[in-house]
PDB file as gemmi writes it, atoms N, CA and C in Angstrom:
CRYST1    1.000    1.000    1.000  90.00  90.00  90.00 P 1                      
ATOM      1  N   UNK A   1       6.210 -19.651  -2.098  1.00  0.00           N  
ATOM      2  CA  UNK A   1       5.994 -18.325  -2.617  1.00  0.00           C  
ATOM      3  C   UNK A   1       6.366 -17.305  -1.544  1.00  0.00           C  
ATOM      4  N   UNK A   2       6.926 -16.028  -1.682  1.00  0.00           N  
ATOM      5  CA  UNK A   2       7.721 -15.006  -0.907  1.00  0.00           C  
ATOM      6  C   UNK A   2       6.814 -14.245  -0.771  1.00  0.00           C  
ATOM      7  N   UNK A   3       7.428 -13.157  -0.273  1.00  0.00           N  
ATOM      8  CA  UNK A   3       6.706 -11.553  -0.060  1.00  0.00           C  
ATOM      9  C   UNK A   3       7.240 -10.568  -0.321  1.00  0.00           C  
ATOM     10  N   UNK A   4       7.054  -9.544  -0.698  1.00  0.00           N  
ATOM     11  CA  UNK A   4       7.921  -8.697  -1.195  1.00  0.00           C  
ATOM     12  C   UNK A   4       7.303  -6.987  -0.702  1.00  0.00           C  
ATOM     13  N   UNK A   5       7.699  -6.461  -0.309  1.00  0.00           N  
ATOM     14  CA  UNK A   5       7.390  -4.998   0.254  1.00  0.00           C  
ATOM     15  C   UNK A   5       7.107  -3.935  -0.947  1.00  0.00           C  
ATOM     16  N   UNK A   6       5.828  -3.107  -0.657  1.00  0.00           N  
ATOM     17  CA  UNK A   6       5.859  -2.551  -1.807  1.00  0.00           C  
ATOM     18  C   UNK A   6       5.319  -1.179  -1.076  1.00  0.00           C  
ATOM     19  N   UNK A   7       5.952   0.205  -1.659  1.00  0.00           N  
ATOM     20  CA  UNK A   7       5.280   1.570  -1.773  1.00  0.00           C  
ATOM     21  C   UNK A   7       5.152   1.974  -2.759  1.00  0.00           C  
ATOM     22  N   UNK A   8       3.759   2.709  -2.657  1.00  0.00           N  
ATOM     23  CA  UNK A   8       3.715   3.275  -3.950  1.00  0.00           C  
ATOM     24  C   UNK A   8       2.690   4.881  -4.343  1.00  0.00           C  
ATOM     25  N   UNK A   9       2.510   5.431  -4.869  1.00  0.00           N  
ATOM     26  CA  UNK A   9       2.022   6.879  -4.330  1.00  0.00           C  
ATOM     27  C   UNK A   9       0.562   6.818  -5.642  1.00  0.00           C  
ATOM     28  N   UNK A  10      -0.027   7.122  -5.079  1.00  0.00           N  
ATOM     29  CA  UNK A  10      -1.448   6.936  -5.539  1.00  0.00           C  
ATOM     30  C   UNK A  10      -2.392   8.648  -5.541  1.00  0.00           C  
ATOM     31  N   UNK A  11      -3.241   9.269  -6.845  1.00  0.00           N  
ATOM     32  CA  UNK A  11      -3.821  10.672  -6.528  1.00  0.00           C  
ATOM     33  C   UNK A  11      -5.603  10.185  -6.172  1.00  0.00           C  
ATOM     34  N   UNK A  12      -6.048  10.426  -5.871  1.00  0.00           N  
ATOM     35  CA  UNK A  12      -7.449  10.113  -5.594  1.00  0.00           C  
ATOM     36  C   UNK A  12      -8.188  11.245  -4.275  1.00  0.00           C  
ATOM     37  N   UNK A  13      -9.378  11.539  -4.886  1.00  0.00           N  
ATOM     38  CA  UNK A  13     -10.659  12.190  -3.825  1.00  0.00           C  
ATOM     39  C   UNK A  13     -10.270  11.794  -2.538  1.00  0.00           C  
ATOM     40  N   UNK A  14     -10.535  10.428  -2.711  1.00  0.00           N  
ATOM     41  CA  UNK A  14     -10.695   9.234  -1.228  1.00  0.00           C  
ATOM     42  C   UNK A  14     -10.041   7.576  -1.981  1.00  0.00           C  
ATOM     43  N   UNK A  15      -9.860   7.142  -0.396  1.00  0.00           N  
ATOM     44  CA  UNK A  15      -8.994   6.066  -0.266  1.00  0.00           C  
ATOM     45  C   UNK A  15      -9.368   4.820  -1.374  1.00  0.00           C  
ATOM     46  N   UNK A  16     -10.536   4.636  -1.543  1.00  0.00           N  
ATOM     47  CA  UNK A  16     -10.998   3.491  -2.413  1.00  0.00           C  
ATOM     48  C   UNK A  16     -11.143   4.038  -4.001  1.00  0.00           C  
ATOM     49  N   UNK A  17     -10.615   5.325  -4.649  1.00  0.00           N  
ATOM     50  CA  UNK A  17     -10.612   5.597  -6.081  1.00  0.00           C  
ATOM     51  C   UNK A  17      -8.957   5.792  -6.035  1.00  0.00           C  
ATOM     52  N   UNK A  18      -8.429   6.090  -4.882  1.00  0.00           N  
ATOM     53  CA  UNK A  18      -7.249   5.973  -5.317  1.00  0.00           C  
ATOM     54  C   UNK A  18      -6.392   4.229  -4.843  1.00  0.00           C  
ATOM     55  N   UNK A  19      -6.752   3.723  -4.481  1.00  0.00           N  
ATOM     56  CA  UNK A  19      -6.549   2.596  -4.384  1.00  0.00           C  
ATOM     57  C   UNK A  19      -6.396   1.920  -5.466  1.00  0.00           C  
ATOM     58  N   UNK A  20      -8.031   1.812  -6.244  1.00  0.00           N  
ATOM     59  CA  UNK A  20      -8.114   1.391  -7.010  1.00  0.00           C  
ATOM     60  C   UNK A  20      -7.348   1.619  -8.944  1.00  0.00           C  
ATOM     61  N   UNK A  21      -7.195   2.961  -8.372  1.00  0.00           N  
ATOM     62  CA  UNK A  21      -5.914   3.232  -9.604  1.00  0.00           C  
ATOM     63  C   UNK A  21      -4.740   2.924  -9.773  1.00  0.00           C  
ATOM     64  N   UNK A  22      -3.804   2.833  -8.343  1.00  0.00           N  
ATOM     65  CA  UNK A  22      -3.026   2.304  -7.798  1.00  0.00           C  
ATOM     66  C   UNK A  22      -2.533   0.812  -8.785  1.00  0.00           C  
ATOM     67  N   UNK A  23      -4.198   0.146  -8.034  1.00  0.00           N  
ATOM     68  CA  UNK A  23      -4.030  -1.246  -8.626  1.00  0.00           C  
ATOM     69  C   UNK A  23      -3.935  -1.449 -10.183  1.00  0.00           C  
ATOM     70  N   UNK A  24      -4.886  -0.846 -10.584  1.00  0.00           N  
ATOM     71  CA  UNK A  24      -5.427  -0.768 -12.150  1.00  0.00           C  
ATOM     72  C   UNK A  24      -4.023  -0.432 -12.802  1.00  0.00           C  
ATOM     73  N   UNK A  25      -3.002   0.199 -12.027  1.00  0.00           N  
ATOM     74  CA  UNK A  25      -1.493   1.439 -13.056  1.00  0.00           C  
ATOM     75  C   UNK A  25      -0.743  -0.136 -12.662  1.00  0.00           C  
ATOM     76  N   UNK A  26      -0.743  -0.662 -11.768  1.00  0.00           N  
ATOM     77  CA  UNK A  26      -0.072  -2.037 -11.541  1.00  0.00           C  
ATOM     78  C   UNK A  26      -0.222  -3.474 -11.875  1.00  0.00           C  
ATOM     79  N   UNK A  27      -1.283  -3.816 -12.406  1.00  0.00           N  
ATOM     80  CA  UNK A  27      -2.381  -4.742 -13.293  1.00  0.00           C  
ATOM     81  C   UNK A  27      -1.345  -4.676 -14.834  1.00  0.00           C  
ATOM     82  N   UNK A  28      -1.947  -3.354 -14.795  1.00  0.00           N  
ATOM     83  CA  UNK A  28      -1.435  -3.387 -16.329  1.00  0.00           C  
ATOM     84  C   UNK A  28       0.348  -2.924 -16.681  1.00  0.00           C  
ATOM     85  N   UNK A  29       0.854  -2.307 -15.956  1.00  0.00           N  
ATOM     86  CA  UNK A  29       2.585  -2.591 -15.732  1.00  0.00           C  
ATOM     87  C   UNK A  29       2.980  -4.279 -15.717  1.00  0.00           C  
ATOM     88  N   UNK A  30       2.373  -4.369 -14.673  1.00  0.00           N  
ATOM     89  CA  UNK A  30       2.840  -6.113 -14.387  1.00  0.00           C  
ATOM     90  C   UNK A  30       2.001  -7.383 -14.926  1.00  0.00           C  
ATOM     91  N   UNK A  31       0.826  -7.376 -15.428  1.00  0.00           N  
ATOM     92  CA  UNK A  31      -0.091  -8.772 -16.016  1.00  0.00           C  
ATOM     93  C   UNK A  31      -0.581  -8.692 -14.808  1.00  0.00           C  
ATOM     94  N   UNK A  32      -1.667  -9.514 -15.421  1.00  0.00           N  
ATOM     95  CA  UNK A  32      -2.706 -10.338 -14.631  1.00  0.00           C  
ATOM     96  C   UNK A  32      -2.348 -11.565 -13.923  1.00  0.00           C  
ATOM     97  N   UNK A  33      -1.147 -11.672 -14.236  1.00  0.00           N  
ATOM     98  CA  UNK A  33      -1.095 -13.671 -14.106  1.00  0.00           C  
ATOM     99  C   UNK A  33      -0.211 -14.112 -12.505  1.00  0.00           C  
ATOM    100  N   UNK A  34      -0.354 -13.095 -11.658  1.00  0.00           N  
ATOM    101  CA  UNK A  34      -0.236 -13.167 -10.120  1.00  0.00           C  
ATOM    102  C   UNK A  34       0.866 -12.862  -9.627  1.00  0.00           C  
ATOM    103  N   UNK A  35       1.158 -12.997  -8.488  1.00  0.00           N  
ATOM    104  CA  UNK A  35       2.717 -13.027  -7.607  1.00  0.00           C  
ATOM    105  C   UNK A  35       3.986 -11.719  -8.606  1.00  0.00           C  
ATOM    106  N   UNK A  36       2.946 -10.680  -8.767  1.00  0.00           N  
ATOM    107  CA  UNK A  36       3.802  -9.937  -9.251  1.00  0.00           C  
ATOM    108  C   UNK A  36       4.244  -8.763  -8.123  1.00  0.00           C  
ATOM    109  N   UNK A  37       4.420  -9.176  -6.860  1.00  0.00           N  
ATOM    110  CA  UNK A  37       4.877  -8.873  -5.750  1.00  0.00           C  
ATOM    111  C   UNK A  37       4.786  -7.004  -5.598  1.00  0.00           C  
ATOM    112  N   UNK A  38       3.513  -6.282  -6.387  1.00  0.00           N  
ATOM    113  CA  UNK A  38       2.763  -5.028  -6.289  1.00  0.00           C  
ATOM    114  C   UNK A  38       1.330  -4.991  -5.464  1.00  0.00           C  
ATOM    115  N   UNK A  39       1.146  -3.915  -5.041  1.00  0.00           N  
ATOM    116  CA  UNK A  39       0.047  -3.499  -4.931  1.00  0.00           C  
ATOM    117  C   UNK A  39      -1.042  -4.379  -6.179  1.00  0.00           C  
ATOM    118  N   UNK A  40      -1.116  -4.890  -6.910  1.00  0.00           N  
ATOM    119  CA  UNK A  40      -1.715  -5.726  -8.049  1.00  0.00           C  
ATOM    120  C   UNK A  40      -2.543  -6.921  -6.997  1.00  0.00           C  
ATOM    121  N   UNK A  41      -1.598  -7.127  -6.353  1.00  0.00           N  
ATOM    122  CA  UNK A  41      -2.020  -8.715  -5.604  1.00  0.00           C  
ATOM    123  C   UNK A  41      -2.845  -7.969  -4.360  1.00  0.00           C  
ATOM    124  N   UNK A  42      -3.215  -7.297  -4.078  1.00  0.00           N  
ATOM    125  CA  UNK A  42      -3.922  -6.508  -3.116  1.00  0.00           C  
ATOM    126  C   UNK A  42      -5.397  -6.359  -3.706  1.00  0.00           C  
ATOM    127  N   UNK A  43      -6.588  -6.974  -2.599  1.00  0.00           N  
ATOM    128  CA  UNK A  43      -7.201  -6.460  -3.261  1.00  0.00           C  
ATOM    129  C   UNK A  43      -8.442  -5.764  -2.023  1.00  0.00           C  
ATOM    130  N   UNK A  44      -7.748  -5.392  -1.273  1.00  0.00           N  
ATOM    131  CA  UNK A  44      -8.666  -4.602  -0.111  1.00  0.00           C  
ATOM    132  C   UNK A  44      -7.362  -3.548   0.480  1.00  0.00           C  
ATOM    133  N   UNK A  45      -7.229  -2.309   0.580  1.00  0.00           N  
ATOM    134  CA  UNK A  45      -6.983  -1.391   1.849  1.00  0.00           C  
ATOM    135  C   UNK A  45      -7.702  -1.171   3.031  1.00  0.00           C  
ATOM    136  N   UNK A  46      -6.369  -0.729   4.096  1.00  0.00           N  
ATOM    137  CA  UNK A  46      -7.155  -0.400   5.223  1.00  0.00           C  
ATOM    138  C   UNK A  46      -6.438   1.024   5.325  1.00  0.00           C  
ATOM    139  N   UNK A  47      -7.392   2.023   5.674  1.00  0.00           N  
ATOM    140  CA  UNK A  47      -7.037   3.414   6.082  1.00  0.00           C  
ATOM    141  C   UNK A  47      -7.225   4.115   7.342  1.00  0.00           C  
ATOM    142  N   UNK A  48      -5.881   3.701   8.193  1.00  0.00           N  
ATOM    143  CA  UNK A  48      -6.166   4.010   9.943  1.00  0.00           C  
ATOM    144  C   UNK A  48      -6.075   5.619  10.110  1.00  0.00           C  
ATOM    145  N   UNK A  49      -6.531   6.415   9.146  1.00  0.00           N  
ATOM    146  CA  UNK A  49      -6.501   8.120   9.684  1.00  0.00           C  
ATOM    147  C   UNK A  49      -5.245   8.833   9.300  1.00  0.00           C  
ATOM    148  N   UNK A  50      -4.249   8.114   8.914  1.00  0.00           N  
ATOM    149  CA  UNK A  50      -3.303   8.372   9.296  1.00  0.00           C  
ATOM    150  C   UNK A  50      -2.934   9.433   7.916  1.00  0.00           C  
ATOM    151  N   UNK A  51      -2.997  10.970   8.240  1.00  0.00           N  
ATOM    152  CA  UNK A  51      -2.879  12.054   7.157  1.00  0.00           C  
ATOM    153  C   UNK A  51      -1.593  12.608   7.763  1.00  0.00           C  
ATOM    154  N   UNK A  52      -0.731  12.543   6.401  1.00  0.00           N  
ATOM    155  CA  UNK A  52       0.331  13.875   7.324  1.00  0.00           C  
ATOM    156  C   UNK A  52       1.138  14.782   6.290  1.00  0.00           C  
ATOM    157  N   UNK A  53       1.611  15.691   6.427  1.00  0.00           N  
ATOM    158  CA  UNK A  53       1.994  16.793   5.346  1.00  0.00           C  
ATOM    159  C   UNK A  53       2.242  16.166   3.993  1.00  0.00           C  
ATOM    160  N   UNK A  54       3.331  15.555   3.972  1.00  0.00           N  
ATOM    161  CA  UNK A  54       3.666  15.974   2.987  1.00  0.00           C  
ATOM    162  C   UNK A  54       4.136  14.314   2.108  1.00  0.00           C  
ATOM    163  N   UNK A  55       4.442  13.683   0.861  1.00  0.00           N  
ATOM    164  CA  UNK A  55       4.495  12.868   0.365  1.00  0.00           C  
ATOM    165  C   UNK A  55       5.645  12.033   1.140  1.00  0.00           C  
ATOM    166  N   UNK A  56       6.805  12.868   1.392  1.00  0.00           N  
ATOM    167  CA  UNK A  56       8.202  12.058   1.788  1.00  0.00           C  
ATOM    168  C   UNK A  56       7.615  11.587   3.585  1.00  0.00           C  
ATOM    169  N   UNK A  57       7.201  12.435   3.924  1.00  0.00           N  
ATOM    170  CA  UNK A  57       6.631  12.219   5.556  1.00  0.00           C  
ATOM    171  C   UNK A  57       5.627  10.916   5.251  1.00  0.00           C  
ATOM    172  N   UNK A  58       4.864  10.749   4.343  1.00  0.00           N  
ATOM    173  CA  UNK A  58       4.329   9.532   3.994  1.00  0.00           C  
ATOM    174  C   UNK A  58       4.814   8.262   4.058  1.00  0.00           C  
ATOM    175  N   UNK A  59       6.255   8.881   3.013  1.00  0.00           N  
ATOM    176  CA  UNK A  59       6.383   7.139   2.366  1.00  0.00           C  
ATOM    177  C   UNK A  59       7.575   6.525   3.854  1.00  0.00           C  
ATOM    178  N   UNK A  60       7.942   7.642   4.785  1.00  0.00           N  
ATOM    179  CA  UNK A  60       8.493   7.156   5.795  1.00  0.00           C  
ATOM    180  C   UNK A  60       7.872   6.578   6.663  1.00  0.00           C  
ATOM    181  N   UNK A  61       6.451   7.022   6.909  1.00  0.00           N  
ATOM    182  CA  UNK A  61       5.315   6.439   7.776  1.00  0.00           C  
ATOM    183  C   UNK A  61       5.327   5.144   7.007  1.00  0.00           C  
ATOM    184  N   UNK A  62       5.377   4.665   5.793  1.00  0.00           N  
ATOM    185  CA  UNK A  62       4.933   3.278   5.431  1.00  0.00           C  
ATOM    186  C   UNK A  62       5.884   2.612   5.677  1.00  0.00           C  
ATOM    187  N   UNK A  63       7.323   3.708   5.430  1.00  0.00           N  
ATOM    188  CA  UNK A  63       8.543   2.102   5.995  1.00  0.00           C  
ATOM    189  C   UNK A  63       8.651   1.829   7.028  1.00  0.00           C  
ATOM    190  N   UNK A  64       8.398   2.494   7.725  1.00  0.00           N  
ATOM    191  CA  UNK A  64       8.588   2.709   9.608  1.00  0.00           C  
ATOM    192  C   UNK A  64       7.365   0.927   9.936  1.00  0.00           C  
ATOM    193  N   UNK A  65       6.427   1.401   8.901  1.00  0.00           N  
ATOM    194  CA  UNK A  65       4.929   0.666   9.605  1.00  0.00           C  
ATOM    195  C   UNK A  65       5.557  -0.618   9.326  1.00  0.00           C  
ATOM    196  N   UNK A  66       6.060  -0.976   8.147  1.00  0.00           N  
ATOM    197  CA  UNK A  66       6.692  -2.418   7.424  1.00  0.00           C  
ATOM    198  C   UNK A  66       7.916  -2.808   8.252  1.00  0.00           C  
ATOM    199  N   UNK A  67       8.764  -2.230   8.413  1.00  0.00           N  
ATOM    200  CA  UNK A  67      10.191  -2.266   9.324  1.00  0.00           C  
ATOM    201  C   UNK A  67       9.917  -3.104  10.943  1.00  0.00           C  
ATOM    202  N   UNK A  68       8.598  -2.311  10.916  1.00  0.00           N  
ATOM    203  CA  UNK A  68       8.188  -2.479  12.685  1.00  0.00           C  
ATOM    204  C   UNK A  68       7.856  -4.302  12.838  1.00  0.00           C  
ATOM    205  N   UNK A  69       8.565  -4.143  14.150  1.00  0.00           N  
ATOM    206  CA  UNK A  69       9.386  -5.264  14.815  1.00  0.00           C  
ATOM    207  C   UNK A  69       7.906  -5.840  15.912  1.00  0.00           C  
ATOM    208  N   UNK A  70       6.904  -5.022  16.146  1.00  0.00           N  
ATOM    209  CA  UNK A  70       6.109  -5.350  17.025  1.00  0.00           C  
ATOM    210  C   UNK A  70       4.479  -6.385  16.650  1.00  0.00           C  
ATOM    211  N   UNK A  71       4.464  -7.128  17.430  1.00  0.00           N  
ATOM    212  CA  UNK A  71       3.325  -8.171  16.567  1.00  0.00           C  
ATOM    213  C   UNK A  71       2.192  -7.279  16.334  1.00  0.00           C  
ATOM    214  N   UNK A  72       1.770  -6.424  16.538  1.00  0.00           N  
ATOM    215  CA  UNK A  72       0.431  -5.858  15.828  1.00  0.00           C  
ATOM    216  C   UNK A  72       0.587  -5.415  14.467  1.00  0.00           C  
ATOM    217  N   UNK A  73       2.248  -4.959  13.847  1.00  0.00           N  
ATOM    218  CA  UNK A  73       2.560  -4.927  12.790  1.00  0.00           C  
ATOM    219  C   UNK A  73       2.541  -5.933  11.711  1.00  0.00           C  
ATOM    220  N   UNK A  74       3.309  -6.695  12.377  1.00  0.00           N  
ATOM    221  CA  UNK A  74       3.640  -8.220  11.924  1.00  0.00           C  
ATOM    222  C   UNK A  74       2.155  -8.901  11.785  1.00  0.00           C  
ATOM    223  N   UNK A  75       1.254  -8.747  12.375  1.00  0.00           N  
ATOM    224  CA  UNK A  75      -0.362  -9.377  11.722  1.00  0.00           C  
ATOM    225  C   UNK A  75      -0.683  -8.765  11.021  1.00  0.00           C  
ATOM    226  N   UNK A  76      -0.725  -7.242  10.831  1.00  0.00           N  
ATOM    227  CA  UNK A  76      -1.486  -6.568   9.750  1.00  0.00           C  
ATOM    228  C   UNK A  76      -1.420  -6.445   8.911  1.00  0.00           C  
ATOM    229  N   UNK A  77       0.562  -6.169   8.418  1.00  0.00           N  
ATOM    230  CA  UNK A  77       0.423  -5.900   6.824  1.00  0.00           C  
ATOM    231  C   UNK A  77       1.450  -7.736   6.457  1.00  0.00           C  
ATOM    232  N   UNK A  78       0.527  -8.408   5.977  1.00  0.00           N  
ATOM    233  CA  UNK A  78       0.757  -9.593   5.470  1.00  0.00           C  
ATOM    234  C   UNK A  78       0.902  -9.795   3.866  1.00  0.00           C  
ATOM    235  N   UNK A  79       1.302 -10.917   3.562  1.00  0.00           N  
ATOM    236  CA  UNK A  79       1.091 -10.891   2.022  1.00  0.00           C  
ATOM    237  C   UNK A  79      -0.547 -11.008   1.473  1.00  0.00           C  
ATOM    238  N   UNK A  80      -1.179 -11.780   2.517  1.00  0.00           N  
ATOM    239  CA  UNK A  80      -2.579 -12.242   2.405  1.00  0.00           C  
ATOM    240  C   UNK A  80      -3.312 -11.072   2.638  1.00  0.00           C  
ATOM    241  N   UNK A  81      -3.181  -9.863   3.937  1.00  0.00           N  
ATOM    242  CA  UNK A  81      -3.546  -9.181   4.152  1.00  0.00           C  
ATOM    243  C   UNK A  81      -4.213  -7.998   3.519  1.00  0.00           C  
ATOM    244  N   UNK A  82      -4.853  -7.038   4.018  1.00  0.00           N  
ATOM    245  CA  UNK A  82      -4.846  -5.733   2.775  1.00  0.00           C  
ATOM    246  C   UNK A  82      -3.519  -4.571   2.705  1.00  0.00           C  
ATOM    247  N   UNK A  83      -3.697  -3.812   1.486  1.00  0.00           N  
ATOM    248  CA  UNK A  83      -2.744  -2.996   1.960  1.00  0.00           C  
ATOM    249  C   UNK A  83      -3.228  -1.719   2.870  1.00  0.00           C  
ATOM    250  N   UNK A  84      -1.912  -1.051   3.767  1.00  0.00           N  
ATOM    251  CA  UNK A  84      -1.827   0.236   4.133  1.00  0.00           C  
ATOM    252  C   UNK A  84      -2.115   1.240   3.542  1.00  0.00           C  
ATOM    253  N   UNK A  85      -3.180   2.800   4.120  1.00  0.00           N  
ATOM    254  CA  UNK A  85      -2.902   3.445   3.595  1.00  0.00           C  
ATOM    255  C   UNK A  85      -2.857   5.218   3.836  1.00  0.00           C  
ATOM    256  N   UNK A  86      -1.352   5.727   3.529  1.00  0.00           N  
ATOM    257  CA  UNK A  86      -1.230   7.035   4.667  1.00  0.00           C  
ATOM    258  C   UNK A  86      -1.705   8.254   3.541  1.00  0.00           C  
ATOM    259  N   UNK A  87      -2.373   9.363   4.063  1.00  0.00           N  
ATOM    260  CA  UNK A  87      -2.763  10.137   3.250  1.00  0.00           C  
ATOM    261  C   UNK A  87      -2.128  11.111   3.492  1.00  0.00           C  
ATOM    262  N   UNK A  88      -1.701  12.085   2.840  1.00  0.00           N  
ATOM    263  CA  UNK A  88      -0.884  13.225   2.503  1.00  0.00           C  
ATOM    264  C   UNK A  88      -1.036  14.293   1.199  1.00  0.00           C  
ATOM    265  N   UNK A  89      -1.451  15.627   2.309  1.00  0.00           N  
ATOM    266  CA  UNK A  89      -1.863  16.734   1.209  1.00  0.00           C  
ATOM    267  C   UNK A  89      -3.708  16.741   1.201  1.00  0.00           C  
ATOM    268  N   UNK A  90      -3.722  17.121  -0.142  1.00  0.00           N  
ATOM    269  CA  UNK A  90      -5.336  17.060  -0.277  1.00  0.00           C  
ATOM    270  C   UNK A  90      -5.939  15.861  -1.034  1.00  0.00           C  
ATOM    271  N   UNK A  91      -5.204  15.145  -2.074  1.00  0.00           N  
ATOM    272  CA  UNK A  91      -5.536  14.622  -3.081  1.00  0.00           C  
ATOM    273  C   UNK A  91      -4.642  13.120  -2.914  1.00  0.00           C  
ATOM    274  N   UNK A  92      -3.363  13.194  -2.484  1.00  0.00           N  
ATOM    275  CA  UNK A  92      -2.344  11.876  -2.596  1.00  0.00           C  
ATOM    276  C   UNK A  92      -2.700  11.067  -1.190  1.00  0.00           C  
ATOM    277  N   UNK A  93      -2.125   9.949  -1.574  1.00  0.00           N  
ATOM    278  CA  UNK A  93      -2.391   8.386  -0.795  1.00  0.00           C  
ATOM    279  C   UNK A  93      -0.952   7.788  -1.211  1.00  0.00           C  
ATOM    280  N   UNK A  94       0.047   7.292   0.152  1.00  0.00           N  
ATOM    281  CA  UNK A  94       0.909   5.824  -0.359  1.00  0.00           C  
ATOM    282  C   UNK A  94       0.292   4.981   0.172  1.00  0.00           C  
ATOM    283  N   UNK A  95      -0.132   3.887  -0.685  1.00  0.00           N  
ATOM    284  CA  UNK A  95      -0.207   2.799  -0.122  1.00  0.00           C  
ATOM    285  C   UNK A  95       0.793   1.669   0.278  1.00  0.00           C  
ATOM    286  N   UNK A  96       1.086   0.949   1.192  1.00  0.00           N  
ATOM    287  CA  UNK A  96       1.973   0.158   1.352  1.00  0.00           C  
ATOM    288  C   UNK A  96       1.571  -1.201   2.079  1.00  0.00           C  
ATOM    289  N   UNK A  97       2.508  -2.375   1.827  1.00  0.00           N  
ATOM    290  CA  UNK A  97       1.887  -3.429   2.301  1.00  0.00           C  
ATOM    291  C   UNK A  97       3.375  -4.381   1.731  1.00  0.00           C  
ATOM    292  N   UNK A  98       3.131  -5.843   1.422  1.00  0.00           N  
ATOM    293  CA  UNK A  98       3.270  -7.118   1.474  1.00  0.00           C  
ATOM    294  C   UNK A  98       2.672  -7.876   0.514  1.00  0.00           C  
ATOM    295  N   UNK A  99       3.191  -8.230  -0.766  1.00  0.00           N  
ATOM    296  CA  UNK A  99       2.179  -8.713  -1.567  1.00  0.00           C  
ATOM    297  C   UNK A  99       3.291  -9.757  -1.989  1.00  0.00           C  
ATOM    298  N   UNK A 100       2.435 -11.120  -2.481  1.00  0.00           N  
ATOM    299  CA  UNK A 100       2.838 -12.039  -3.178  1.00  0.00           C  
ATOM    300  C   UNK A 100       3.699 -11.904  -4.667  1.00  0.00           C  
ATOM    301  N   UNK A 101       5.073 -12.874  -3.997  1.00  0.00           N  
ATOM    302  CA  UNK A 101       5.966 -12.409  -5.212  1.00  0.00           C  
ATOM    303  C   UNK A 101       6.162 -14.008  -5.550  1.00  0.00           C  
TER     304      UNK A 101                                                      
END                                                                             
């Protein structure tokens, strides 16, 4: 079984209602029935602070984080792992990560 890279832009208060919508808009796009290589197969975020203007400044922070060549990267965002998550604005979240495809 593979891995497959995923971003995706999420509206929520805070990190765990928008997470969880995230998942719930990806559940039901893709089934229940696994390795549908989304945010779906995720079922914990981690949110290191990381706020910054604007949505596109986001989703570059998540490729930059996935791209990165250095082992503290390479342990964190796993397929097993949770996903990433950068906040931007007042209300939006991308989450990004590694999920089972």
């Amino acid at each position: 079984m593979g891995a497959t890279p995923f971003v995706v832009v999420a509206r929520g208060r805070d990190v765990l209602s928008a997470f969880r919508s995230a998942r719930e808009d990806a559940l039901h796009e893709h089934g229940h029935g696994g390795y549908t290589g989304t945010i779906a197969e995720k079922h914990d975020v981690t949110y290191g602070g990381w706020h910054l203007d604007d949505e596109a400044a986001a989703r570059r922070f998540a490729i930059v984080e996935l791209n990165a060549d250095d082992e503290r990267s390479q342990q964190r965002w796993t397929k097993d792992g949770p996903a990433g998550a950068v906040r931007f604005g007042v209300d939006g979240w991308v989450f990004f990560g590694l999920a089972r495809s």
